[in-house]
C-alpha positions, 0 to 999 in steps of 0.5 A: 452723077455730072461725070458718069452721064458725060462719060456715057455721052461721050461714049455714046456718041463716039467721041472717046474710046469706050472704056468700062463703066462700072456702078458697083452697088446694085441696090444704090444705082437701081432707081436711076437704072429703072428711071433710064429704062422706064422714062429715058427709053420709052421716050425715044432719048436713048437706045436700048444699046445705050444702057449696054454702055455701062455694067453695074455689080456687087462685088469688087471681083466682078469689076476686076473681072469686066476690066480684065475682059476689056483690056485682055485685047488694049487694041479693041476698038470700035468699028468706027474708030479711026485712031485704032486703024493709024496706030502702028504697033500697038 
């Protein structure tokens, strides 16, 4: 649990590049999911842009489906990542 919250930080605040958060197992992550969206959001801690920041799924097909989708362009950045914009042929 530590792990997956300081990666979505350090996603959120831009201090890595974001990489594909997968929780697979709707029915085990759909309390803390509900708590996020319940207590989390409507407390004015996160953006609604933040629970984007990670997928949760079923089946082992649709993580490979989420990871090929991201890596499909491995130069994909956010806007606001300056390390894309120095790298030279990648």
């Amino acid at each position: 649990m530590d792990e997956l919250f300081e990666a979505l930080t350090l996603i959120q605040t831009k201090k890595i590049r974001s990489f594909p958060v997968i929780l697979v197992g709707r029915q085990y992550w759909a309390g803390l999911v509900d708590w996020m969206r319940a207590t989390v959001l409507a407390q004015g801690n996160i953006e609604a842009g933040d629970l984007d920041l990670f997928h949760v799924v079923e089946e082992p097909e649709e993580v490979c489906e989420i990871i090929a989708m991201r890596y499909k362009d491995r130069t994909a950045a956010f806007p606001s990542d300056k390390r894309a914009s120095n790298r030279k042929g990648v």
